[in-house]
KEKE-3310 file (N, C-alpha, C; in steps of 0.2 Angstrom, whole numbers, plus 5000, padded with zeros to 4 digits):
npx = (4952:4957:4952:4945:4955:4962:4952:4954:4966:4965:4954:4963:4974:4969:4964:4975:4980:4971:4970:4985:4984:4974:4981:4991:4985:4980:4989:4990:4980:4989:4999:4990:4984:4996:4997:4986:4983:4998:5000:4989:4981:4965:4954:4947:4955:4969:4964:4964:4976:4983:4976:4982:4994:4997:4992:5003:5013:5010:5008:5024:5028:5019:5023:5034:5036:5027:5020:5009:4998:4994:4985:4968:4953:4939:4928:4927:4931:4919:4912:4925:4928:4914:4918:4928:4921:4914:4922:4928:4916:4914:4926:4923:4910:4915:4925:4917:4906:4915:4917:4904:4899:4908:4923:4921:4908:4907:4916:4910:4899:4906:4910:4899:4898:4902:4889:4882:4888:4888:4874:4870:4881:4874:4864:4865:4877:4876:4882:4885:4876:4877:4871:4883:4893:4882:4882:4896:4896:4889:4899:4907:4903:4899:4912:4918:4910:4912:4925:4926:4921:4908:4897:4893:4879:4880:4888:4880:4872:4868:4859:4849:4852:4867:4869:4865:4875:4883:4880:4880:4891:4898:4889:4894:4907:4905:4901:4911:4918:4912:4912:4925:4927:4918:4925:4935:4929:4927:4936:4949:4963:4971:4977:4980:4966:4966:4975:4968:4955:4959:4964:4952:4945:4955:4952:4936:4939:4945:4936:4926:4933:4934:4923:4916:4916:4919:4906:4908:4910:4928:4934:4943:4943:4945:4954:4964:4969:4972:4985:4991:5000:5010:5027:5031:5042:5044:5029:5024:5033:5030:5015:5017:5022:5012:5005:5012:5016:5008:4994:4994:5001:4991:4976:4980:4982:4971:4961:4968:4965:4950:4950:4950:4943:4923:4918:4910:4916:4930:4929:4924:4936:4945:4941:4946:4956:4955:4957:4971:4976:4974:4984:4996:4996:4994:5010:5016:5011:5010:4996:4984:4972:4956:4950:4937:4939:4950:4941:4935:4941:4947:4933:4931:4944:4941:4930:4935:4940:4930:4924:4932:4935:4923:4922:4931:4925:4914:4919:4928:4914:4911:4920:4919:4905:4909:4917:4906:4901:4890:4872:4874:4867:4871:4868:4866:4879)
npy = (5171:5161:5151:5145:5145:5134:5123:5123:5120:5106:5099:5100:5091:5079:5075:5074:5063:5053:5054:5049:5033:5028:5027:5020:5008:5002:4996:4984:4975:4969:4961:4953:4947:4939:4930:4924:4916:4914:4904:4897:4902:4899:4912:4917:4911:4918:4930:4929:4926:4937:4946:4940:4942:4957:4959:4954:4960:4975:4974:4972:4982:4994:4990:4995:5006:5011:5009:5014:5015:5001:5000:4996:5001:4995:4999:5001:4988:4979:4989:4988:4973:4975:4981:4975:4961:4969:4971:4961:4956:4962:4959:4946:4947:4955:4946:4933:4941:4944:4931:4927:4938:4941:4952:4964:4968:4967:4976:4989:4987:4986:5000:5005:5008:5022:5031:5025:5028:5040:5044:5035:5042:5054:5051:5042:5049:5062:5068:5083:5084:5089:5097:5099:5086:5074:5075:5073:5062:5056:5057:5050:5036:5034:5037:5025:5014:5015:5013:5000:4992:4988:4996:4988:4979:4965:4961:4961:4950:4943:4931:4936:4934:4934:4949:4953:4953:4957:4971:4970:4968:4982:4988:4985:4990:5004:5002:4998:5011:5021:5016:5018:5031:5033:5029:5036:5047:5044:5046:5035:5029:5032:5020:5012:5004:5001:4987:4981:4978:4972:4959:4957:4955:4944:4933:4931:4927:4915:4907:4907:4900:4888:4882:4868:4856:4864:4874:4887:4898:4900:4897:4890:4871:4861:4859:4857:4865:4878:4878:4881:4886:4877:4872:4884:4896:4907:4912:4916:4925:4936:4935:4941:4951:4958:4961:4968:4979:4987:4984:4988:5000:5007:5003:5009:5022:5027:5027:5034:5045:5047:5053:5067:5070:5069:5052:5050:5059:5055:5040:5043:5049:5039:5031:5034:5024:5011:5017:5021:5010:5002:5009:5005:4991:4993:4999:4985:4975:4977:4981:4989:5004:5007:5019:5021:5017:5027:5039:5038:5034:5046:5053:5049:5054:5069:5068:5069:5082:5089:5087:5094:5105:5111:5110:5119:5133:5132:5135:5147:5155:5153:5160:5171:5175:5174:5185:5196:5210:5212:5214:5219:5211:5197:5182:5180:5170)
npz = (5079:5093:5097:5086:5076:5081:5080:5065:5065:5073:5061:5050:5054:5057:5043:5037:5045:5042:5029:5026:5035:5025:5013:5019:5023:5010:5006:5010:5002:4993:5001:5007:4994:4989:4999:4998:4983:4983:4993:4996:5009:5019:5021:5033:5045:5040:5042:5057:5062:5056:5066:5077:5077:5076:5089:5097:5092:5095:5109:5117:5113:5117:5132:5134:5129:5132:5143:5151:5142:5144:5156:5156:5161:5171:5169:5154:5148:5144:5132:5125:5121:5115:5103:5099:5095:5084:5075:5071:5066:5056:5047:5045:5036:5026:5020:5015:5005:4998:4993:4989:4980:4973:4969:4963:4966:4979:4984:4982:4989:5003:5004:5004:5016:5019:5017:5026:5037:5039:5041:5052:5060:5061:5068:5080:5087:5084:5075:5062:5046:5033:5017:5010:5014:5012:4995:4994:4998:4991:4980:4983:4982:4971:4962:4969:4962:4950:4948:4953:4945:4945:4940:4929:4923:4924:4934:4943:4948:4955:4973:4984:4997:4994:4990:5001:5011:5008:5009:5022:5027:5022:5033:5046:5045:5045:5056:5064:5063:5068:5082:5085:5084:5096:5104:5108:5111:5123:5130:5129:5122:5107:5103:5112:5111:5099:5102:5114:5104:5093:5101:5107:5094:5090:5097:5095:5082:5082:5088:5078:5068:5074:5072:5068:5057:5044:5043:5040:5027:5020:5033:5044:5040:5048:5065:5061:5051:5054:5058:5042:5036:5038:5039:5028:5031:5024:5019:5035:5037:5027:5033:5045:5043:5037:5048:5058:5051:5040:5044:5059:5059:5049:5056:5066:5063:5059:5071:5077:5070:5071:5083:5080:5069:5063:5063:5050:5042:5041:5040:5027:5018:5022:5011:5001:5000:4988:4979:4980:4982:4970:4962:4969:4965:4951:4952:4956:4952:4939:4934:4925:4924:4919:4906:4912:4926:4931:4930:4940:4951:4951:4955:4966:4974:4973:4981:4993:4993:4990:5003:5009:5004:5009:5024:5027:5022:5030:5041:5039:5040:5051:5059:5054:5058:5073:5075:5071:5077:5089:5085:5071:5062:5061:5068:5088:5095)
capx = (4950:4959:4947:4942:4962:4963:4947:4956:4971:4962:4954:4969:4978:4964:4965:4981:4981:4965:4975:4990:4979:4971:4988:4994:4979:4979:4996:4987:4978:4995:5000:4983:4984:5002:4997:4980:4988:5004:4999:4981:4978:4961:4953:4949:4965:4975:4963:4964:4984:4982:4974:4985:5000:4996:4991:5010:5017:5008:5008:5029:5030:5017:5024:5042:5038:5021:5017:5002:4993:4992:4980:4960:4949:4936:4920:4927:4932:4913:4913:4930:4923:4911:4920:4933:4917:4914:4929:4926:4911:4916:4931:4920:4906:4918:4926:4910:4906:4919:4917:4898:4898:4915:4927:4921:4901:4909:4923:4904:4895:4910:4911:4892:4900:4902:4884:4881:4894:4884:4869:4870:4883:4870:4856:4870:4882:4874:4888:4882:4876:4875:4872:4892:4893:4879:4885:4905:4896:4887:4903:4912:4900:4898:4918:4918:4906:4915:4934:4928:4918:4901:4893:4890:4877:4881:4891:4875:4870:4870:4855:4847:4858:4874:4870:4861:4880:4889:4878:4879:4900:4895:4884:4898:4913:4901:4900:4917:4920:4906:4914:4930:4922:4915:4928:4939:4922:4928:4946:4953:4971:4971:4983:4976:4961:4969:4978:4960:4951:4963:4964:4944:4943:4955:4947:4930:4940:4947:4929:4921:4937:4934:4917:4917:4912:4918:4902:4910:4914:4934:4936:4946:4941:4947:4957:4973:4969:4975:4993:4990:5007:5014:5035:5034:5042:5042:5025:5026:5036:5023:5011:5020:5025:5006:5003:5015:5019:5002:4989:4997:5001:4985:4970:4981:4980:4963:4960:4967:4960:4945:4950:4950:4936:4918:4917:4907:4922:4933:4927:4923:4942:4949:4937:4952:4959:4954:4963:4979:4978:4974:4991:5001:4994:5001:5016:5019:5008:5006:4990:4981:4967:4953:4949:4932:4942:4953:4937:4931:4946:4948:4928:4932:4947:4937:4925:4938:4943:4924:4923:4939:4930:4914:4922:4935:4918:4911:4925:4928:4906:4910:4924:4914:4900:4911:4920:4902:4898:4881:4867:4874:4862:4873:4865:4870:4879)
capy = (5169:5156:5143:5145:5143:5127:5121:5122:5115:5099:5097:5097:5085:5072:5073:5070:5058:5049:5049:5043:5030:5026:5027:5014:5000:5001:4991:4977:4971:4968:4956:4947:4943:4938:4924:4919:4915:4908:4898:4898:4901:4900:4918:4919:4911:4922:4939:4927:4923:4944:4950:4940:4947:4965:4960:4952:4967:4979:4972:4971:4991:4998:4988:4997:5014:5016:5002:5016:5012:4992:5001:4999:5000:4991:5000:4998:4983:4977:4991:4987:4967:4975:4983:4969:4960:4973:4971:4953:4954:4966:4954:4940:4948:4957:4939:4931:4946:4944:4925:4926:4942:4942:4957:4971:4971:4965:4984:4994:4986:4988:5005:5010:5013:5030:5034:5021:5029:5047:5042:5032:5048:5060:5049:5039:5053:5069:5074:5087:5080:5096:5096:5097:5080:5070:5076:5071:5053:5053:5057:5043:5031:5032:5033:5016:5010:5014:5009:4990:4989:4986:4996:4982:4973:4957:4960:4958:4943:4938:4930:4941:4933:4937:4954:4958:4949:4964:4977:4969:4971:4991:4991:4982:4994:5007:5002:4998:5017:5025:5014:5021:5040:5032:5027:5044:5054:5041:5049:5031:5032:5026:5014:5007:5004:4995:4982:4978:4978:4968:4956:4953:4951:4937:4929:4928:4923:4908:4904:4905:4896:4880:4878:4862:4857:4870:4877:4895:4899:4903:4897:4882:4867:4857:4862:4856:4871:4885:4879:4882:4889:4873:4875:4890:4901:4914:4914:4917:4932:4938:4937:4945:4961:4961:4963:4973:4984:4991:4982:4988:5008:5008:5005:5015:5029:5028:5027:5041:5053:5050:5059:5073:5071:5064:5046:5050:5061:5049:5036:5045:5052:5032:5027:5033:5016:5008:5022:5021:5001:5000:5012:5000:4987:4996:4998:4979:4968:4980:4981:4994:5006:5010:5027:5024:5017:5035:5043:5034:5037:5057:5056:5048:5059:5076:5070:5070:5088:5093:5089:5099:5113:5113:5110:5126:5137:5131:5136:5154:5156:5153:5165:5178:5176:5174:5192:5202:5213:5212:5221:5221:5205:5191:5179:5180:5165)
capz = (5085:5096:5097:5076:5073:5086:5077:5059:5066:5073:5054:5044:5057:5056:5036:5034:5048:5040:5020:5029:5036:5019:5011:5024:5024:5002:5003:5015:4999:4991:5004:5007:4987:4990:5004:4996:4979:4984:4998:4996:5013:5021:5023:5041:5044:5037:5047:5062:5063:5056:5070:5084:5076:5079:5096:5097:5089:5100:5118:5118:5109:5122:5138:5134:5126:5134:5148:5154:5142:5144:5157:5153:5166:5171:5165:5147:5147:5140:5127:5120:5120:5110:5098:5095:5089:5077:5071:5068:5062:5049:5043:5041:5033:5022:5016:5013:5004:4991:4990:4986:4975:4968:4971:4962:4969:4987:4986:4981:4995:5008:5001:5005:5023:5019:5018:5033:5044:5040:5044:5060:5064:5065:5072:5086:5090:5084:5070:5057:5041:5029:5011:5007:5016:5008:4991:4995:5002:4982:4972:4982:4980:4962:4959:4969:4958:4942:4949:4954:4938:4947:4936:4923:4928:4926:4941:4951:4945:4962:4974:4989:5001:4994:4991:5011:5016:5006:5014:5028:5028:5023:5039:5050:5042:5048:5064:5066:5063:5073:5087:5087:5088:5102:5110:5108:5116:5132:5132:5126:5120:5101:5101:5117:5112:5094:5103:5114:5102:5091:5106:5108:5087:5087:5101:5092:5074:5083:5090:5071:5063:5076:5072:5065:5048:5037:5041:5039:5021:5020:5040:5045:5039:5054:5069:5059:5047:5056:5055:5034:5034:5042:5038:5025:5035:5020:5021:5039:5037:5023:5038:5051:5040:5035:5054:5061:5046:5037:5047:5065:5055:5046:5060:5072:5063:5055:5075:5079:5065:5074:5089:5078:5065:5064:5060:5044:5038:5042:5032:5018:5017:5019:5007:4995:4999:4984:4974:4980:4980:4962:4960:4972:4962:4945:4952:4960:4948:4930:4933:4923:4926:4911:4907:4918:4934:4932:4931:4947:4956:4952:4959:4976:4978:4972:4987:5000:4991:4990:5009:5013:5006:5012:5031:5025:5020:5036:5048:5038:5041:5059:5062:5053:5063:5079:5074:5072:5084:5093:5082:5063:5056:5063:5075:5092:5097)
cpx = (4954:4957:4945:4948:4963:4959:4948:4961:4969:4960:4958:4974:4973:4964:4970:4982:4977:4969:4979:4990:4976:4977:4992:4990:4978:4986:4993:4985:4984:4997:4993:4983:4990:5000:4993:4984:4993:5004:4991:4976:4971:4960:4952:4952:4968:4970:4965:4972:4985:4982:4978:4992:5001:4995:4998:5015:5017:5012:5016:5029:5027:5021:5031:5043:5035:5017:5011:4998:4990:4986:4972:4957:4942:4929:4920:4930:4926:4912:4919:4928:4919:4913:4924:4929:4913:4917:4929:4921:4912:4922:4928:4917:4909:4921:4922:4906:4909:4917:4910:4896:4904:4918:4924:4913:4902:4914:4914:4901:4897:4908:4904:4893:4898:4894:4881:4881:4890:4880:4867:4876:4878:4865:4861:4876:4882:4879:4884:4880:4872:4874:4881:4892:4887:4880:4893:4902:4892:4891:4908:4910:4900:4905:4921:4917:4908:4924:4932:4924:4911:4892:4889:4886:4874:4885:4888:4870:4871:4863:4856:4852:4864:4872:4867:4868:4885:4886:4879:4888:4899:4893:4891:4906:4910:4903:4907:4920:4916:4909:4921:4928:4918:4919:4933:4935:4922:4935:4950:4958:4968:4974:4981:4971:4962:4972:4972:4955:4954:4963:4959:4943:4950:4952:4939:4931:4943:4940:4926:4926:4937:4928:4917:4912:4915:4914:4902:4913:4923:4938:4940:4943:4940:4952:4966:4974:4973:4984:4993:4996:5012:5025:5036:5035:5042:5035:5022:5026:5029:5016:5013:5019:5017:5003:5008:5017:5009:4994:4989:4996:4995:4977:4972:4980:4975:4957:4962:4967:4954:4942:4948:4944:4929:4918:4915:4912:4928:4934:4926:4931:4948:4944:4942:4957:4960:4958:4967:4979:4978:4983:4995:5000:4996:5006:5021:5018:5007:5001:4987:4976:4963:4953:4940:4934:4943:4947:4933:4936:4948:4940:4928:4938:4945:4931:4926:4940:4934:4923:4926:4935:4927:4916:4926:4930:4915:4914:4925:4918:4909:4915:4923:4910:4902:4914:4915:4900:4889:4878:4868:4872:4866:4870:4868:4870:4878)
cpy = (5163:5148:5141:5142:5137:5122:5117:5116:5106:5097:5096:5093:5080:5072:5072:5066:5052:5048:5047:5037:5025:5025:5020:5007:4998:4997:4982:4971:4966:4961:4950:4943:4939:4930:4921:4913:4910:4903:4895:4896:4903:4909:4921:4915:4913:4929:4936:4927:4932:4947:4948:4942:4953:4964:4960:4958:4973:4979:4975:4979:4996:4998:4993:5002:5018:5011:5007:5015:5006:4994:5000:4997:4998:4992:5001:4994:4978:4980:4989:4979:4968:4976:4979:4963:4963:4970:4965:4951:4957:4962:4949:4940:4949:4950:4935:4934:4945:4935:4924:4932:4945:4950:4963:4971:4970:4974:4989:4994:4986:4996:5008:5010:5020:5035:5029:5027:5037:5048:5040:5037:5052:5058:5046:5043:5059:5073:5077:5083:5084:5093:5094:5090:5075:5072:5074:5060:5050:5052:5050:5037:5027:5032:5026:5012:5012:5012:5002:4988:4989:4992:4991:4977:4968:4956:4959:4954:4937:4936:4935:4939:4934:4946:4960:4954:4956:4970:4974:4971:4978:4992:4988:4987:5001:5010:5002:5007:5022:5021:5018:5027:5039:5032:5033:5049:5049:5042:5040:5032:5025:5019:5009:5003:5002:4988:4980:4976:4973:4961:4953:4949:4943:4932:4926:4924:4918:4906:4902:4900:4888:4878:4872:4861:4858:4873:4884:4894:4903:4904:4890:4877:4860:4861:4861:4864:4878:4886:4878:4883:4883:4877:4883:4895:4907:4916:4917:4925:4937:4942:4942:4951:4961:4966:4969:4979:4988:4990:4988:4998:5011:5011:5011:5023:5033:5029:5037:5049:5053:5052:5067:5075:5065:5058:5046:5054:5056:5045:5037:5045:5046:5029:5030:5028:5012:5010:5018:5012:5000:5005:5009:4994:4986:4995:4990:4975:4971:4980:4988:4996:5008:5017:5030:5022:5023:5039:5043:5038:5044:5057:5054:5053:5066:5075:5071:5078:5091:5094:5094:5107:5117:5115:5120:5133:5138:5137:5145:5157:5157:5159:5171:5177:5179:5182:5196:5204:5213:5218:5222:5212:5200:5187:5180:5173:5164)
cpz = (5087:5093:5089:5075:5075:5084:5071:5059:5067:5067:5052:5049:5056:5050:5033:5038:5044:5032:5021:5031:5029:5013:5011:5022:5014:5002:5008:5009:4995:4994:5005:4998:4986:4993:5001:4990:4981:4987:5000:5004:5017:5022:5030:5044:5046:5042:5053:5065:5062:5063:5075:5082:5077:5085:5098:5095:5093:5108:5118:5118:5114:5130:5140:5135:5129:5138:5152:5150:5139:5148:5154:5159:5165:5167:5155:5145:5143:5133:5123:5117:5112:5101:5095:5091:5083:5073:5067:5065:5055:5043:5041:5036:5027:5018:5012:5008:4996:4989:4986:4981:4972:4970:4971:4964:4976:4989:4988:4989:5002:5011:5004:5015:5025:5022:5024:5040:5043:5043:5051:5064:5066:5068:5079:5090:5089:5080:5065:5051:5036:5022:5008:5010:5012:5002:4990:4998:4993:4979:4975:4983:4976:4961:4963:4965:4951:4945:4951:4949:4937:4944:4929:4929:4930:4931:4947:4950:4952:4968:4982:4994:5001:4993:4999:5015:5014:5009:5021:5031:5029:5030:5045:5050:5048:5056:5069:5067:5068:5082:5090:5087:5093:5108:5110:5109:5122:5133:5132:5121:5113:5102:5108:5116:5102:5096:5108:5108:5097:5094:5105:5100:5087:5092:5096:5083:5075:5084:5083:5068:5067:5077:5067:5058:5042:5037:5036:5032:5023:5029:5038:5045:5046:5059:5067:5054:5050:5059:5048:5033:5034:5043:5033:5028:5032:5021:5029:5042:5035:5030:5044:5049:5038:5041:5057:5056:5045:5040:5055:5064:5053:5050:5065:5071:5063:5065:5078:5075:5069:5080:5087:5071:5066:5060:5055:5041:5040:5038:5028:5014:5015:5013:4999:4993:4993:4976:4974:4981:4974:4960:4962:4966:4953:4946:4952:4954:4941:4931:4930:4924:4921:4913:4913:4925:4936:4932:4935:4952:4956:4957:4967:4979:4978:4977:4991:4998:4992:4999:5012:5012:5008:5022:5031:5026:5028:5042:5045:5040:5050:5063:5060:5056:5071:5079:5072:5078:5085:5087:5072:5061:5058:5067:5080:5095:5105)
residu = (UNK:UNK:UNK:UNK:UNK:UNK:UNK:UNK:UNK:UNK:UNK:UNK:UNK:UNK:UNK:UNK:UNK:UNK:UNK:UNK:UNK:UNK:UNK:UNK:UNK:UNK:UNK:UNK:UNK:UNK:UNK:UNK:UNK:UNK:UNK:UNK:UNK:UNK:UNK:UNK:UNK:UNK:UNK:UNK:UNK:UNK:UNK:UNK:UNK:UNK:UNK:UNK:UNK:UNK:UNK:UNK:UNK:UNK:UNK:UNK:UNK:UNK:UNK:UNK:UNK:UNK:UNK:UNK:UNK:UNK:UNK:UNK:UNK:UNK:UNK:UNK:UNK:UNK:UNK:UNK:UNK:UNK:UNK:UNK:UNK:UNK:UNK:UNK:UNK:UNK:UNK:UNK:UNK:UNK:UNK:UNK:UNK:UNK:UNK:UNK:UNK:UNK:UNK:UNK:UNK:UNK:UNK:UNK:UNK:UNK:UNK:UNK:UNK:UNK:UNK:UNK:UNK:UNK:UNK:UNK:UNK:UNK:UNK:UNK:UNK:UNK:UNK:UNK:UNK:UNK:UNK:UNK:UNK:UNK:UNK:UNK:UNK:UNK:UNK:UNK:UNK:UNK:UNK:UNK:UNK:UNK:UNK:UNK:UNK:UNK:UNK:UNK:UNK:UNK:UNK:UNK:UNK:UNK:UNK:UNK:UNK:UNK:UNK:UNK:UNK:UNK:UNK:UNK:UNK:UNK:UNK:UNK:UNK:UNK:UNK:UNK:UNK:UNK:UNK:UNK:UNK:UNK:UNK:UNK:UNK:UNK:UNK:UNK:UNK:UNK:UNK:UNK:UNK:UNK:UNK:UNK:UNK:UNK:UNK:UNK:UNK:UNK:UNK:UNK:UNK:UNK:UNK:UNK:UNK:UNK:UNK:UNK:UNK:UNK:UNK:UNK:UNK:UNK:UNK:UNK:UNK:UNK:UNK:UNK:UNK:UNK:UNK:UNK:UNK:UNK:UNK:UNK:UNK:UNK:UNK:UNK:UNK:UNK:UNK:UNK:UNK:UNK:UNK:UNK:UNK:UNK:UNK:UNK:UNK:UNK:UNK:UNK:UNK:UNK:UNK:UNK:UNK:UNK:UNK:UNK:UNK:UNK:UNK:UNK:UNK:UNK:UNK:UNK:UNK:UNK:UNK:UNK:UNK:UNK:UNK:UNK:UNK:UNK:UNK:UNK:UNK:UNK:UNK:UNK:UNK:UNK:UNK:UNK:UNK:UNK:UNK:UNK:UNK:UNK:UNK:UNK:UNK:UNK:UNK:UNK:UNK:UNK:UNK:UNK:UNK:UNK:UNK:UNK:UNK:UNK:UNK:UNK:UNK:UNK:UNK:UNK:UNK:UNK:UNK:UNK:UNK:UNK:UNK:UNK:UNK:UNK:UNK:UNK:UNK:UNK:UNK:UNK:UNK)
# end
């Protein structure tokens, strides 16, 4: 049937748009370790000076190739707003996150997105949420939770506060995804509605980086702080290419997988991220993987494989149904 074929088509263009995406954003860490490290610069900083470089990157590349959609009109102009501080809420939280429960319980509780983003899908946007789905949201929970280690646990040797700051990054992850499945059921052009939304988050990660004090863990100390880089213009570069290269490729894409699938597959299918970063990460820096990370990382990729299945199973159900004739035992749709 047309429409069945049309249906499969749409699927397998969002999954490989979505692991190209997750592909893309696992080299991000590579660079973020690169800057922190060598120049030990501030964390919201480094996403802030981040986020206005994709906008700088953006603006110039739309205006040229695709000056229609610098267009947004006026009744989404608040929701985008909104979404920008998603976004920034999510980088904060998620930094804070790593500073108070150290990496590998800060990756787990990013990571409980998946089961977020499913949840608040079928209750906020009405997406299916069948058995083959919440079993592909368990196997990639749990090889999270063996690739960043956080099964030992003296890795959660941490007080309620830091651990309601890492769910809370999860629950902002979430959101950020459920946001853009929102914004692609209002016929916003991906990439449009990355450089807004980019635009609004550095706006509110300047707001938090000039609260005075230091109050904010891993924000600008003072207003001199967000020149950190001051002359290194190597580091500079470093920034730039984090921005315009895998930052800029990454969200765009993972934006526009979810024209094509539900926010909860989505997120589940980048939640391969942490794979493929631990392999760039072998390649760059030696880093090795034990035998229970490799049996982590096969379980998060056999979730985004379990899913494929179950949608495959799904779609064949559907076109055998759609190809019964009235009266032999099939429902009438």
């Amino acid at each position: 049937m047309p429409g069945i074929a049309s249906d499969r088509s749409h699927l397998t263009r969002g999954y490989t748009i979505a692991l190209a995406a997750a592909a893309i954003l696992s080299t991000t860490a590579i660079f973020i370790r690169h800057l922190t490290v060598r120049y030990g610069i501030p964390a919201l900083v480094l996403a802030l000076w981040r986020d206005a470089f994709v906008c700088a990157t953006l603006l110039p590349a739309l205006a040229v190739l695709r000056p229609g959609f610098l267009r947004v009109g006026r009744r989404n102009l608040a929701y985008l707003a909104l979404y920008g501080l998603q976004l920034a809420a999510f980088n904060a939280t998620w930094t804070l996150s790593v500073a108070l429960n150290g990496a590998a319980v800060a990756t787990v509780l990013v990571y409980c997105s998946a089961g977020f983003t499913a949840l608040l899908g079928r209750w906020l946007l009405r997406e299916r949420l069948g058995l083959g789905k919440v079993a592909a949201v368990a196997l990639s929970l749990s090889g999270c939770a063996l690739v960043s280690g956080a099964f030992d646990p003296s890795a959660w040797r941490a007080n309620l506060a830091a651990i309601a700051t890492g769910v809370l990054s999860g629950l902002c992850y979430a959101g950020y995804s459920l946001m853009g499945r929102a914004a692609a059921q209002r016929r916003l052009d991906p990439w449009t509605t990355v450089l807004a939304v980019f635009a609004f988050a550095t706006l509110f990660l300047l707001g938090i980086n000039l609260v005075p004090g230091g109050l904010v863990p891993g924000a600008a100390a003072r207003p001199a702080d967000l020149l950190w880089l001051g002359g290194e213009w190597r580091g500079w570069a470093v920034l730039v290419l984090l921005a315009a290269g895998p930052t800029v490729a990454g969200f765009g894409l993972y934006n526009v997988s979810l024209s094509y699938l539900p926010s909860s597959v989505a997120n589940l299918v980048v939640s391969t991220e942490p794979v493929l970063t631990a392999a760039t990460a072998y390649v760059v820096f030696g880093e090795r993987l034990t035998a229970v990370q490799l049996a982590g990382s096969a379980m998060i990729l056999g979730a985004v494989v379990l899913l494929r299945i179950h949608d495959a199973w799904t779609e064949r159900r559907a076109a055998g149904l759609a190809g019964s004739p009235p009266g032999d035992g099939a429902p009438l749709c």
